[in-house]
C-alpha positions, 0 to 999 in steps of 0.5 A: 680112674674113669669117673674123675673130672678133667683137671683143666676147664680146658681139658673139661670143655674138651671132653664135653665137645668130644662127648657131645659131638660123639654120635653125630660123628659116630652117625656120619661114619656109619649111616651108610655102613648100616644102609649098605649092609645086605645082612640087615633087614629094611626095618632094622636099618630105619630102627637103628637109624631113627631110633637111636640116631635121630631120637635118641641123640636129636629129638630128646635133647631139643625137646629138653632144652626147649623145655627146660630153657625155654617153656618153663622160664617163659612161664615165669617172665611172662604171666600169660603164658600157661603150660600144664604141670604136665607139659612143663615137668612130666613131659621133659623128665620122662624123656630124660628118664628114659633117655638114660636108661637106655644109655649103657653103664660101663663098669 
């Protein structure tokens, strides 16, 4: 089935590598595809670009990643260090939220 885990730590490394390196590829194989295409309006193509390539599949994860992996254990090693509720939860959680739900559910 297609929601059942790999049965190897190799194989399950793989799929993470392929589903990680996903849209970068898919961005090298089309950027120039969509900025080409006479058909699509100028302000389509920087949407299409921006928006799902470069803070969908860029921006959202470094911000989480510093966020989570950096910000918040900071705040704890380092007693100075003062981040707002908001800055240190709500800020990453709606970009996750909001980054999965606009990730297509297949069946």
């Amino acid at each position: 089935a297609n929601s059942e885990l790999p049965s190897t730590l190799r194989a399950f490394r793989f799929q993470q590598h392929r589903w990680s390196c996903g849209p970068a590829n898919l961005f090298r194989k089309m950027a120039m595809e969509i900025i080409r295409n006479k058909k699509v309006k100028f302000w389509k193509k920087v949407y299409v670009i921006y928006s799902f390539f470069f803070v969908r599949k860029i921006i959202a994860h470094m911000v989480t990643f510093f966020f989570y992996c950096l910000v918040i254990p900071l705040t704890i090693l380092v007693p100075e260090v003062h981040v707002p509720i908001w800055g240190a939860v709500y800020i990453p959680s709606i970009i996750t939220i909001l980054n999965s739900v606009g990730t297509p559910r297949y069946a």
